[in-house]
C-alpha atoms as one frame of an Amber mdcrd trajectory, in Angstrom:
protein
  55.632  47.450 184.944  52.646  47.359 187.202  49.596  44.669 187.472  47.478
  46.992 185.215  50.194  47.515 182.257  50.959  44.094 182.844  47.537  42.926
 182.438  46.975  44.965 179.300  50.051  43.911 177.902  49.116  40.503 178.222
  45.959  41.105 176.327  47.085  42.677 173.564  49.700  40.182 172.861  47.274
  37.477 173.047  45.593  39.331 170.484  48.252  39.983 168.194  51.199  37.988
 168.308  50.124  35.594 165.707  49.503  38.039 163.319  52.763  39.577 163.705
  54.632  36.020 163.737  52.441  35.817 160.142  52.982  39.365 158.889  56.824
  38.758 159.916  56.935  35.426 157.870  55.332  37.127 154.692  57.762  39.802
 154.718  60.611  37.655 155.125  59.705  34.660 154.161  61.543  32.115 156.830
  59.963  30.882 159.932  62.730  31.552 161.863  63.253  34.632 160.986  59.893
  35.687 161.991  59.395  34.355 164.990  62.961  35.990 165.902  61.384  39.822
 164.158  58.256  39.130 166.665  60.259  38.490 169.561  62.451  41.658 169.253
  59.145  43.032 168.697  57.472  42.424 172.016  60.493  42.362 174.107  60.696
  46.226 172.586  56.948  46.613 172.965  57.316  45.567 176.673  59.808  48.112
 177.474  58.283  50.564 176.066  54.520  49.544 177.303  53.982  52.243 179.967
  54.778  55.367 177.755  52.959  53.370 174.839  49.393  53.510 176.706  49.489
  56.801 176.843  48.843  56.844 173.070  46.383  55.402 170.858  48.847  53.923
 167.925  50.129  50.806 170.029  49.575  48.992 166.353  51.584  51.455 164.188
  54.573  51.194 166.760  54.141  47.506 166.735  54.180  47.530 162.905  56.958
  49.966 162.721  59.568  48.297 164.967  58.759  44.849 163.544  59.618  46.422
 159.982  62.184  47.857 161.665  63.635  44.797 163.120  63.351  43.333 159.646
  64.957  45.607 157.617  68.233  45.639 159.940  67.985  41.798 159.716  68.265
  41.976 155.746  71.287  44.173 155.939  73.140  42.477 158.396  76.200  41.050
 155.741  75.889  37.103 155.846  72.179  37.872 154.661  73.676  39.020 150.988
  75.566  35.520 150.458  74.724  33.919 147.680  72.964  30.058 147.996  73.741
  28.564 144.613  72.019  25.347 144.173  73.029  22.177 141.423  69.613  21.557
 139.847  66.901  24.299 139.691  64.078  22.580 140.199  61.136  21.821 137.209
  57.738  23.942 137.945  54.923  22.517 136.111  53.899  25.703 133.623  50.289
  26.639 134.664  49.415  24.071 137.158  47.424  26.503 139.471  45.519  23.288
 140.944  44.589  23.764 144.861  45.109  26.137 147.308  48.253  25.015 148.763
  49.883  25.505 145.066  48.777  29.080 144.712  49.756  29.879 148.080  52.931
  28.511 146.985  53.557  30.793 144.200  52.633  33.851 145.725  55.126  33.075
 148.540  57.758  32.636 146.292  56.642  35.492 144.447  56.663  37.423 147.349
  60.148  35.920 148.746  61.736  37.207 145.372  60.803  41.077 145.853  63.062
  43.662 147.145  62.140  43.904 151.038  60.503  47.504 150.972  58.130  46.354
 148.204  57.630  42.868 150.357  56.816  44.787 153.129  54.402  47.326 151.897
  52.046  44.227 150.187  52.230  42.829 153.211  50.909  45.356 155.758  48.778
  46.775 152.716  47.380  43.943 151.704  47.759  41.343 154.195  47.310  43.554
 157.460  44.673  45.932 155.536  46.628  49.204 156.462  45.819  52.430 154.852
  49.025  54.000 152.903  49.058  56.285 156.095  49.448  53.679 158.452  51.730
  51.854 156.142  54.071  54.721 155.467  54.486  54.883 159.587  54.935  51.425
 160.273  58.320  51.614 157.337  59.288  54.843 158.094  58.657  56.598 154.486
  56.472  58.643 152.964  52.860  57.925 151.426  54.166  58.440 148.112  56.874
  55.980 148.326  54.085  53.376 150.249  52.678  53.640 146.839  55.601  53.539
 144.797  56.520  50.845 146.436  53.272  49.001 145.860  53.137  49.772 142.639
  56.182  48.411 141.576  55.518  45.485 144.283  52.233  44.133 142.176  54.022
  45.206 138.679  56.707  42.022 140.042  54.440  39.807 140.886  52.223  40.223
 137.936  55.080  39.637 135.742  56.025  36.776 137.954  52.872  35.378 138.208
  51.333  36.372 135.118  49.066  38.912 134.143  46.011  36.469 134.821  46.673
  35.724 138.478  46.312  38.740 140.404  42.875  40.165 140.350  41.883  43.308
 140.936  38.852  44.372 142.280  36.902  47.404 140.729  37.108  50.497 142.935
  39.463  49.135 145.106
């Protein structure tokens, strides 16, 4: 790469490798993990840098190989193992108190949904795409981005309960 692509490189990952280190960790749910999905990411993103500024959708193909990088991740086989635990854990019933709590619960919320419907929240929600932007960054079609969101807030709204997500009019 030359000083100019290297420069520019530079400057967009110091503008957006925390949010995909975040966006990784909301999809997937484990540190680790994430940091690991936005490695791959900009080791790919380096690569593939000088054909990349020849376009205007260095986001999308950021989004779409960290997905990407996800999605092989969950169906690698020592992913499906079972962790059974002794004791499930007590959860206070409707103790919403503080921040940190309701964070909590939407994490775990979001931890329990199939990965497609994880990932379209996410980048939806989270990272404010459009369904269009969305639908290239997984590698679908609008209609299932919305399918998939769909049936994404129907599980956390049963999860949650009906009271905790709100939606906003026109939205």
């Amino acid at each position: 790469m030359h000083g100019d692509d290297e420069q520019q490189f530079t400057n967009w990952v110091d503008a957006r490798a925390s949010a995909l280190r975040r966006t990784a960790f909301l999809i997937c749910g484990d540190w680790h993990a994430a940091d690991d999905a936005a490695q791959a990411t900009l080791t790919k993103l380096y690569l593939a840098w000088p054909r990349l500024t020849r376009r205007d959708d260095i986001d999308g193909y950021a989004w779409r190989v960290l997905t990407r990088s996800l999605t092989d991740e969950w169906r690698r086989p020592w992913r499906r193992r079972e962790h059974p635990v002794e004791l499930v854990p007590d959860r206070a019933a409707d103790d919403h108190t503080g921040q940190v709590d309701q964070q909590r619960l939407v994490l775990d919320a979001l931890a329990g949904l199939p990965g497609r419907q994880r990932a379209a929240l996410v980048l939806r929600f989270w990272q404010d795409l459009s369904v269009e932007e969305t639908a290239a960054a997984l590698g679908c079609s609008p209609g299932a981005v919305k399918s998939h969101t769909f049936r994404g807030l129907q599980a956390l709204r049963v999860r949650l309960g009906d009271g905790f997500l709100i939606e906003q009019k026109g939205a």
